[in-house]
C-alpha positions in Angstrom: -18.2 56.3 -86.2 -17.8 55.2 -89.9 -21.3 56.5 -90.6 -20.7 59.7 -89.2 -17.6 59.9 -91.7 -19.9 59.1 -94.8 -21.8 61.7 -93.7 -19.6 64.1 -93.2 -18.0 63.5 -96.5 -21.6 63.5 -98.4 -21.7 67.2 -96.6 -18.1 68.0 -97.5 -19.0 67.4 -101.5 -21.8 69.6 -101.6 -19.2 72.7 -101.2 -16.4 73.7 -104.1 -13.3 72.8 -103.6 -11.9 75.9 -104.8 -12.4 78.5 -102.3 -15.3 80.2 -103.5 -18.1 82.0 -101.0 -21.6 82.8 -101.6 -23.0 86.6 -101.3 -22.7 85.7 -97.5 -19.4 84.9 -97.5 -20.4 81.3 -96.2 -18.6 78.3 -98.4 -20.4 78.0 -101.6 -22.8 75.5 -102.2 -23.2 73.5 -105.8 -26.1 73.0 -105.9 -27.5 76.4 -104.7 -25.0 78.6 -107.0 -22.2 78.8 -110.2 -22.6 76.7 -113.0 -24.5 77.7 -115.8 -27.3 79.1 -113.0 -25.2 81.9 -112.6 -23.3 82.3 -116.1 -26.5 83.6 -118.2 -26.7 86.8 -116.0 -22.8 87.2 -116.5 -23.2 87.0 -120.3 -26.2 89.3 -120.5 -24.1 91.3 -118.8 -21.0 91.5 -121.3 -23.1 91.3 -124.4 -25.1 94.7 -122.7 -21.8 96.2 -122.3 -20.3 95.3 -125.8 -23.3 96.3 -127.2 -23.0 99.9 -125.2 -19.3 99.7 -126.0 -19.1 99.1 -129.7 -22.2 101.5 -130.2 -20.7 104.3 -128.9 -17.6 104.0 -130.6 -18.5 102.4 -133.9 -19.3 105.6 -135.2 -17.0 108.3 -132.8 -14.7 109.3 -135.3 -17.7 110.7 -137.1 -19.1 112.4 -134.1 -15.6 114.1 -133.3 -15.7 115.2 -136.9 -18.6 116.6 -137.7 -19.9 117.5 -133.8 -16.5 118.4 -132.2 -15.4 120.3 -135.8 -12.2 118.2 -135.9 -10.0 117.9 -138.5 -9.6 114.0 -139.9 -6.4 113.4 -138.4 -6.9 115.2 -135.0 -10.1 113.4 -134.9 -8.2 110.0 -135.7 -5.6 110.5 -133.0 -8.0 111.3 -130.0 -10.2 108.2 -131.0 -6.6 106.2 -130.9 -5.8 108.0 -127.6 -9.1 107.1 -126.1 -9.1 103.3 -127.7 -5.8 102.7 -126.4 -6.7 104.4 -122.7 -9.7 101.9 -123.1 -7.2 98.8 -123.0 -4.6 100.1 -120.5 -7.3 100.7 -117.7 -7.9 96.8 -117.1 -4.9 97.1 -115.8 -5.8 99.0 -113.0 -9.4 97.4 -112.8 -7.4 93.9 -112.4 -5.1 94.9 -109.9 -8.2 96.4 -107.5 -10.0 93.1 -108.5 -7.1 90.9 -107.3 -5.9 93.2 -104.3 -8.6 94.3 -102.6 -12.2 94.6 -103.7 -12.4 90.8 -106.0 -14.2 90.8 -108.8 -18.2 91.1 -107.9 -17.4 94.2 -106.3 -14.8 95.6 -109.0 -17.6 94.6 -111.8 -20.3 96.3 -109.4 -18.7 99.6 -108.8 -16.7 100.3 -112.4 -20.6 99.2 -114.2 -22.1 102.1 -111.8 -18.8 104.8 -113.3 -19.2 103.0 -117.2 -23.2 104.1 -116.6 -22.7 107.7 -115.2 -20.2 108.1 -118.5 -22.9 106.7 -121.0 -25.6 109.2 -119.1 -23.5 112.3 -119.2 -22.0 111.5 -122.8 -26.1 111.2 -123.6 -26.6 114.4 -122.0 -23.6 116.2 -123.9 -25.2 115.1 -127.3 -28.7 116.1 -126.4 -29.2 118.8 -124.2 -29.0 122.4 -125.1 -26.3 124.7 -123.4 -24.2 121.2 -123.5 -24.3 120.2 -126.7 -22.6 122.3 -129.7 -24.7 124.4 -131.7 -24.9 123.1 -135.3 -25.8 125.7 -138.3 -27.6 123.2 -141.3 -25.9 120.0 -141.7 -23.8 118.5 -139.0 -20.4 119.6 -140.7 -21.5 123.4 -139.5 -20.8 122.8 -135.6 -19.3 125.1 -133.4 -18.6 123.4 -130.0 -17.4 125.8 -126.7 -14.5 124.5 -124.9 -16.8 123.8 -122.1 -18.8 121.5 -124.3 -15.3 119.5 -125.6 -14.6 119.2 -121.9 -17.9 117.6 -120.9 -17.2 115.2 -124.1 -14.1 114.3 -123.0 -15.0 113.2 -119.4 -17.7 111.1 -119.9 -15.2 109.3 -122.7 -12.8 108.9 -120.2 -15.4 107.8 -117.6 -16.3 105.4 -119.4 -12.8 104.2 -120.2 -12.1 103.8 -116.8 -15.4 101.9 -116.1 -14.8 99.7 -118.9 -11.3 99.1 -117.4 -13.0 97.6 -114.0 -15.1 95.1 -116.1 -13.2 93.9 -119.5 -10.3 91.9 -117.3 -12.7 90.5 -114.7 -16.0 89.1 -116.4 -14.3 86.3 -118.0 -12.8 85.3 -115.4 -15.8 86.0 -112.8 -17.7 83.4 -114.9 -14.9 81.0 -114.8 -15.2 81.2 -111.3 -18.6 79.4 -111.0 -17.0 76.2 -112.1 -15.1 74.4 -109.5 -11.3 73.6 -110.7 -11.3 70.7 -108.5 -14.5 69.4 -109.6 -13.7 67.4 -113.6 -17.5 67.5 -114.3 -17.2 71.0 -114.0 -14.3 71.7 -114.9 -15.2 70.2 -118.6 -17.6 73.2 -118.8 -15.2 75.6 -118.1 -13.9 75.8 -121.4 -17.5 75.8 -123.2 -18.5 78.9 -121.0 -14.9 81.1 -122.9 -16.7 80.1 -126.2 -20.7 81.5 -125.4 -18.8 84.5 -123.7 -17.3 85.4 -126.9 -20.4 84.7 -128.3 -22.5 86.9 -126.5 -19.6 90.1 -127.5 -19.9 89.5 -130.6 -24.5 89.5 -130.8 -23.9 92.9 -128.8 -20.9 94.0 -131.2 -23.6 93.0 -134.0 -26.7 95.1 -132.7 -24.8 98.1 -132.2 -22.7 98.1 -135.7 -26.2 97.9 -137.5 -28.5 99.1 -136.5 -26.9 101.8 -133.6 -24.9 103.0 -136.2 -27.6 103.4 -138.8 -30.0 105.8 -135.7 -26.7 107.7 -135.1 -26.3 108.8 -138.9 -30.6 108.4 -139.6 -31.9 109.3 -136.4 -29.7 111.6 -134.6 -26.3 111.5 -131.7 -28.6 112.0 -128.8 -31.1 108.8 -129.3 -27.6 106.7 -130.6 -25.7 107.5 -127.0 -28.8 107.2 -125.3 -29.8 103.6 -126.0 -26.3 102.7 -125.7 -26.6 104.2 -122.0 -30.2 102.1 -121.5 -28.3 99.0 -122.6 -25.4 99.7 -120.1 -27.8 100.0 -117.2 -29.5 96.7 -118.0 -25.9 95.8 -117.8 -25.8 96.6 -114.2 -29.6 94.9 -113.3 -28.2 91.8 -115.3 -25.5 91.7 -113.0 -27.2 92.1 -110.4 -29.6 90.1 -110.7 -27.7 87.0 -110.3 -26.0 88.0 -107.1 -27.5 85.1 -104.9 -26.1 82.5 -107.3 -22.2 83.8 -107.7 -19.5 82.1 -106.4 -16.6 84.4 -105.4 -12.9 84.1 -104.9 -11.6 86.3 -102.3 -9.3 89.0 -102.9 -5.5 87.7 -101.9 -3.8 91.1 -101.2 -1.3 93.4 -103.9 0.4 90.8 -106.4 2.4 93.2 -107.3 3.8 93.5 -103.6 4.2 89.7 -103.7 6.2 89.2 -107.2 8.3 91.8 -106.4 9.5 90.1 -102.7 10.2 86.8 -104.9 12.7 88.9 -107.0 14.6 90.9 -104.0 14.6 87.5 -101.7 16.4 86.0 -105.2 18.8 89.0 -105.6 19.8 88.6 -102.1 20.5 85.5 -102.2 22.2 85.7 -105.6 25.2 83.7 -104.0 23.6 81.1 -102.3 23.2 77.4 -103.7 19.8 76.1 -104.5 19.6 72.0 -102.9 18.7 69.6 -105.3 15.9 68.1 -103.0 13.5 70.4 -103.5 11.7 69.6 -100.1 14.5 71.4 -98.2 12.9 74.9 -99.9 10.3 76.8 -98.0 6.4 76.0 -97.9 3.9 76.1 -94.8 3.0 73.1 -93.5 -0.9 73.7 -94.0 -2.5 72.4 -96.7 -3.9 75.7 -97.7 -1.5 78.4 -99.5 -0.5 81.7 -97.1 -2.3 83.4 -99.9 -5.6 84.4 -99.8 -8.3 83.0 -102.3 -4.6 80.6 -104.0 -3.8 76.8 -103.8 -0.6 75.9 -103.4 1.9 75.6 -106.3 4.0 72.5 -106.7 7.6 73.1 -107.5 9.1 73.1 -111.2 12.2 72.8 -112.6 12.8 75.5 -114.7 14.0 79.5 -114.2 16.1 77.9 -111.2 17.4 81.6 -110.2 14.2 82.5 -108.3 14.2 78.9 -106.7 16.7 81.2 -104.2 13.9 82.8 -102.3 12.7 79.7 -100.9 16.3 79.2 -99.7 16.5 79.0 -95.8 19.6 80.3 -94.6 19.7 81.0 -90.9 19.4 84.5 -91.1 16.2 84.2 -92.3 14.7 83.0 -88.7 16.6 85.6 -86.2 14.0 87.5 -85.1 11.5 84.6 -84.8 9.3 85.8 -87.5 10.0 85.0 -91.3 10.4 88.4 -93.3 8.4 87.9 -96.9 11.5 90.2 -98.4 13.9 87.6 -97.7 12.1 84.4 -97.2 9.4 83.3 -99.8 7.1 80.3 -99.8 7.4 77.7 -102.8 4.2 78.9 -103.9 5.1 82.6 -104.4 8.1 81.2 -106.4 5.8 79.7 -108.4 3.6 82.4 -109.2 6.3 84.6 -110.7 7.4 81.7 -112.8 3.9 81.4 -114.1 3.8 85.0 -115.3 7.2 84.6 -116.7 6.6 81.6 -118.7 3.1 83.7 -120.0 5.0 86.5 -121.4 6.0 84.9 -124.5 3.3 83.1 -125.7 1.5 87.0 -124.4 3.9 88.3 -127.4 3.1 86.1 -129.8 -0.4 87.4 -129.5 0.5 91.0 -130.4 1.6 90.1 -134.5 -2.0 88.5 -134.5 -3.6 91.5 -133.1 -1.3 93.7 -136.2 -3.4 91.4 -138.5 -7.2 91.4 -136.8 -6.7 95.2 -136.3 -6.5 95.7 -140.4 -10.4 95.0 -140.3 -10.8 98.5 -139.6 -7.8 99.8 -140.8 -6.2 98.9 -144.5 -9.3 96.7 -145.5 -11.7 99.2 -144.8 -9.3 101.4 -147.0 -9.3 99.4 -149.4 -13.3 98.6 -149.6 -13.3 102.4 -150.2 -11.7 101.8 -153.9 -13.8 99.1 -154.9 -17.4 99.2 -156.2 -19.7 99.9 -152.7 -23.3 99.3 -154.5 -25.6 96.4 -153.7 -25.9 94.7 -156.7 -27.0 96.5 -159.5 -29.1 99.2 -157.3 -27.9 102.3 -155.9 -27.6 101.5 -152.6 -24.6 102.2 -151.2 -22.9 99.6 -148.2 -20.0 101.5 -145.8 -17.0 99.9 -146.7 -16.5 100.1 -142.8 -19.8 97.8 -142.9 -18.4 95.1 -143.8 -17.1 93.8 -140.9 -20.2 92.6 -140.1 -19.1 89.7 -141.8 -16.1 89.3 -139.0 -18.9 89.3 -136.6 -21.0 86.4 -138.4 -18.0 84.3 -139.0 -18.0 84.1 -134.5 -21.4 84.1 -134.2 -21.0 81.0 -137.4 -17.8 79.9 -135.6 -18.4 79.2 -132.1 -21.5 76.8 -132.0 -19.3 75.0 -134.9 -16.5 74.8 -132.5 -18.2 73.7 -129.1 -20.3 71.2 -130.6 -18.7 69.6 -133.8 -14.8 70.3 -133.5 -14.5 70.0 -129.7 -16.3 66.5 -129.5 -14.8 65.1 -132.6 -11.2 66.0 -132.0 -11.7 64.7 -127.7 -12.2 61.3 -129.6 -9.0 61.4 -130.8 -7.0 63.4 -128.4 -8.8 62.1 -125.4 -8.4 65.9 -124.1 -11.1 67.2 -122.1 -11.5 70.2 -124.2 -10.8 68.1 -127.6 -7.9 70.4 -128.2 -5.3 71.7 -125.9 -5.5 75.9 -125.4 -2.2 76.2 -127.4 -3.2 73.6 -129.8 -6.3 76.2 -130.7 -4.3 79.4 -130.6 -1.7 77.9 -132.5 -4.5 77.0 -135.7 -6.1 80.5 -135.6 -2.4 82.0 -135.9 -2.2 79.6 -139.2 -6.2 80.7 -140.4 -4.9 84.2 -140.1 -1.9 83.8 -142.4 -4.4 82.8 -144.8 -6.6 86.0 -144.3 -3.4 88.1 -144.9 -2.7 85.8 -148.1 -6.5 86.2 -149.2 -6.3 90.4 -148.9 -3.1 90.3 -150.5 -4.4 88.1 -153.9 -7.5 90.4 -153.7 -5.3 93.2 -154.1 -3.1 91.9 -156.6 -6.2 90.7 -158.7 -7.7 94.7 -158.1 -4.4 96.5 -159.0 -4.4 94.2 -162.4 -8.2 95.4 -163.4 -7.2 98.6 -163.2 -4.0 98.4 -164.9 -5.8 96.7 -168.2 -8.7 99.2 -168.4 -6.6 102.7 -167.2 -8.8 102.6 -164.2 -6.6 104.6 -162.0 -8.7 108.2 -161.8 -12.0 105.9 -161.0 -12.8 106.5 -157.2 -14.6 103.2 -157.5 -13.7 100.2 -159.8 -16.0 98.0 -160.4 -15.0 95.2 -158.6 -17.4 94.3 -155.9 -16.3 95.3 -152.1 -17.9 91.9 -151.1 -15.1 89.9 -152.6 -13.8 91.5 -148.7 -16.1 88.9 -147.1 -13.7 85.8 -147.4 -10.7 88.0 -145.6 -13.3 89.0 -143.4 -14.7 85.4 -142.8 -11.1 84.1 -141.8 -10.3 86.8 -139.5 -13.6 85.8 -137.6 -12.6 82.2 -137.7 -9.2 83.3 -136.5 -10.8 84.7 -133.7 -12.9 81.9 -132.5 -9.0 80.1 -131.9 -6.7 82.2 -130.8 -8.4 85.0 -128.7 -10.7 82.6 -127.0 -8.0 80.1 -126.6 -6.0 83.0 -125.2 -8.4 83.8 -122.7 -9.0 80.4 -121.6 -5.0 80.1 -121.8 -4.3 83.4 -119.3 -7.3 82.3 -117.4 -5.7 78.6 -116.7 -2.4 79.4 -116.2 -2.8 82.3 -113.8 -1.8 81.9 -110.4 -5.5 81.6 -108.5 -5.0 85.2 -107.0 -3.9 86.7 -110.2 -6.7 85.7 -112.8 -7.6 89.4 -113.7 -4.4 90.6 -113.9 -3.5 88.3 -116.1 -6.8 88.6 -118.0 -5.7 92.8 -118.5 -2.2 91.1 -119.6 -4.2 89.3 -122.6 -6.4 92.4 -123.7 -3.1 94.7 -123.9 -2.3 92.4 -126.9 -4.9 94.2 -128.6 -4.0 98.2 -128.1 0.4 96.8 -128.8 -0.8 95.2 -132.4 -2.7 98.6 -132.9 0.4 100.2 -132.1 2.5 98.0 -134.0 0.3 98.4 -137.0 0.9 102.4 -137.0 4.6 101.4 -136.4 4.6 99.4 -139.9 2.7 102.2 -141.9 5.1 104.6 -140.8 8.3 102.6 -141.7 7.1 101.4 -144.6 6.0 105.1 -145.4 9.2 106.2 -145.2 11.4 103.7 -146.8 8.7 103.7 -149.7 8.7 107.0 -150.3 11.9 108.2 -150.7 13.2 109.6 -154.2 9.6 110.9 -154.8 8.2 107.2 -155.2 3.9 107.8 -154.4 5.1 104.7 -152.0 3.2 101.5 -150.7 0.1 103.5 -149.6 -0.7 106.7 -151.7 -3.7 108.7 -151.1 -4.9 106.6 -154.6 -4.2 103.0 -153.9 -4.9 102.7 -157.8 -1.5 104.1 -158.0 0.0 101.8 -154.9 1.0 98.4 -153.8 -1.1 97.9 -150.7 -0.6 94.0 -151.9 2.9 94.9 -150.1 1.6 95.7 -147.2 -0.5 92.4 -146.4 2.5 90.8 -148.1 4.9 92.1 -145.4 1.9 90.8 -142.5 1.7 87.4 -144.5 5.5 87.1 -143.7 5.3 88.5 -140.2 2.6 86.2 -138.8 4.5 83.0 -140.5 8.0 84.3 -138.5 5.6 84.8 -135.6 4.4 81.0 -135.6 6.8 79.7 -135.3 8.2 81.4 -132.6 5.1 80.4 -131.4 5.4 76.4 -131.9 9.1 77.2 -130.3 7.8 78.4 -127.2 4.7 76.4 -127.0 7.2 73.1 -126.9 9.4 74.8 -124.1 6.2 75.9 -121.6 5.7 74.2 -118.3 1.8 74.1 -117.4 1.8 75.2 -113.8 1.0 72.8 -111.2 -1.9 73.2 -108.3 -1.8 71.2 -105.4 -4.5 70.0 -103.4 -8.0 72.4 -102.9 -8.8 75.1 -100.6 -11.6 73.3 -98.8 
């Protein structure tokens, strides 16, 4: 018999351990799928998309402007309210992901809506009777109603499509490495890294040379061949379909968090035992959820602890109601988004500072001398973050092979450094960025004070003293939002990866939000007794060194609530495989 067992277990390893299926929905094999077989259709996939992505709306804000005769601030608040609709929709894509369809087929479907936006946004630039009619230079445009309209919905099409993909690519390449598998496992975190990679050769593509056909070439060739990149997207994607491992869906999340929380309010008076075996769990080895190991117990946020609480009640009617009676492992997947909304918060006074890229910095490029050199070509001061782009694309090779090997010699960590180790050094970098715009300004303001520069719409100061700002935002980057990812990714219950994915990108459209926020205050207080204030139309005239200043002080505050709440989290605990 004991050959027969050797056997069986040589059969048993060549399956994860993880509860991934192949496209058949068979067990899936290692050495016929996942790994980095799968992974480079996944990133040619995102890096399509970003590319798509960023080159359609690099530019919109001119293209509302100047094609949709909008008036600057009108224009700016419909690209805010389509941007921010942009990073609400994972929301929605994640929950369908995690619910019901998983994420192949969440990816699959929103790519196909993303690619009829990109086609009919193409068609509204290019094709008379739908795009406006334009007298002489593009200022001179007179768009119908009906033309607006068709503008508008492949926008929002797109938004929506782009909702179905951001939360669950990630994570859908994380998938082909088995959790249970330490070989693999140890590529896990290098696959976050060349995903961020690959958004940021796409991001690079389309904010050169997209940008220059849009304003060179013409609107209906740069949406077009943002829309031919998006349906190589979907072959990329495709394409890879026989080698994807898959998790399977483990029913609403939503349903299930919020059974944990009236099973602990009914029970509000009840006593929870100190042996924690007495609380409820199924006797299988597998989880009752879907695609989910089990959760081992933890000690902390005790109150919840009471829906695993058997009281006789709970087994009247022979069956165990899920509104009264939770497993341990349902308890445990509340507590794990619980303890992630902190450290999520932290992430939002980073976002304030990696949103000024195109915000106050591009603002203040715009005062500062835009030539190359000593010719007369003239560099956008929006341009420049180009060089954000080439401190990732600098950045993450540096990081997976130099930082990450050196610092596991010394650590002995797996990944070198922990995931809040890494966030918690790109939260210090960009302190330093905020310092490094705020010296620049102070070093600007004093130029112009000693020659009467104030009326000059450009000093001469060269804009590319922006590139070390620039430089450490990118470097930022590489820590903290890739870390973050890697972070949600990890400490996600199994079933709740994308949501938790959607949970991390919302980071982004808050510290937009919170950015506004400060202007306006600041504004205000500023302002009053007929002071030209912080951030006057002619920041000759202004104190925009304030500003970063105020962001300096902000993100040091925000560390180390960070370091406070980094101490205090409890990683989450699987137990056992699914297999």
């Amino acid at each position: 018999m004991e050959p027969l067992n050797v056997e069986s277990q040589k059969e048993d390893d060549n399956y994860t351990k993880d509860g991934t299926v192949d496209y058949r929905n068979k067990p899936a094999n290692k050495k016929t799928t996942g790994t980095w077989k799968a992974c480079p259709f996944i990133l040619g996939n995102e890096c399509c998309e970003r590319l798509a992505y960023y080159g359609m709306s690099t530019n919109l804000l001119l293209y509302f402007k100047h094609h949709l005769n909008q008036h600057s601030t009108v224009a700016s608040r419909n690209l805010s309210n389509w941007s921010g609709t942009c990073y609400i929709t994972p929301l929605i894509g994640a929950f369908v992901a995690d619910a019901y369809l998983g994420r192949y087929w969440t990816i699959a479907s929103f790519s196909i809506i993303y690619v009829m936006g990109m086609t009919l946004l193409t068609l509204s630039a290019s094709v008379h009777g739908l795009k406006p009619t334009c007298y002489g230079k593009d200022d001179n445009c007179h768009p119908t109603d009906a033309q607006s309209a068709v503008t508008y919905t492949a926008l929002y099409l797109v938004a929506l499509g782009t909702g179905g993909i951001k939360p669950c690519v990630s994570s859908y390449g994380a998938d082909q490495f088995d959790d249970a598998d330490e070989v693999e496992k140890k590529h896990k975190s290098s696959f976050f890294n060349w995903f961020y990679f690959s958004i940021n050769i796409g991001a690079l593509i389309a904010s050169s040379v997209l940008v220059w056909i849009q304003d060179n070439v013409g609107w209906g060739w740069g949406f077009g061949i943002p829309a031919v990149t998006m349906a190589l997207a979907v072959v990329s994607f495709f394409s890879g379909t026989r080698l994807y491992r898959n998790q399977k869906p483990g029913g609403s999340p939503l349903t299930r968090l919020c059974q944990v929380v009236v099973a602990s309010l009914s029970k509000r008076k009840v006593e929870v035992p100190e042996d924690q075996s007495l609380l409820y769990e199924t006797a299988d080895a597998g989880s009752t959820i879907v695609g989910s190991r089990k959760l081992d117990h933890t000690k902390d946020l005790r109150f919840f602890d009471k829906a695993a609480v058997q009281v006789q009640l709970d087994h009247i009617k022979g069956t165990t109601n899920p509104w009264r009676l939770c497993t341990v492992t349902q308890v445990e997947e509340l507590k794990a988004i619980i303890r992630l909304l902190p450290i999520w918060a932290t992430g939002i006074i980073f976002s304030t500072v990696y949103g000024q890229m195109s915000n106050l910095f591009v603002l203040q490029g715009s005062f500062m001398d835009i030539r190359v050199g000593n010719s007369n070509f003239k560099i956008p001061p929006a341009a420049l973050s180009i060089f954000d782009t080439l401190s990732v694309i600098f950045w993450v090779p540096v990081y997976d092979r130099i930082i990450v090997p050196v610092a596991r010699k010394y650590t002995g960590h797996k990944s070198g450094l922990t995931q809040l180790q890494r966030m918690g050094i790109g939260l210090v970098i960009s302190i330093f960025a905020m310092v490094a715009a705020a010296v620049l300004e102070v070093v600007r303001l004093g130029i112009v004070r000693r020659n009467n520069y104030y009326e000059l719409p450009n000093m001469p100061m060269s804009v590319f003293w922006q590139v070390p700002q620039y430089f450490l935002i990118g470097c930022a980057e590489v820590f903290t939002f890739i870390g973050q990812l890697e972070f949600f990714y990890e400490q996600a219950p199994d079933s709740m990866r994308s949501l938790c994915s959607a949970l991390s990108l919302t980071t982004v459209a808050l510290g937009n939000y919170l950015s506004s926020l400060l202007v306006t205050i600041v504004t205000d207080i500023s302002t009053k007794g007929g002071k030209l204030g912080w951030i006057p139309d002619n920041l000759n005239y202004g104190h925009l060194h304030y500003f970063f200043w105020l962001l300096a002080v902000l993100s040091v505050l925000n560390l180390g609530v960070f370091v406070v709440v980094a101490k205090w989290y409890t990683y989450k605990r699987p137990v056992g495989t699914l297999r």
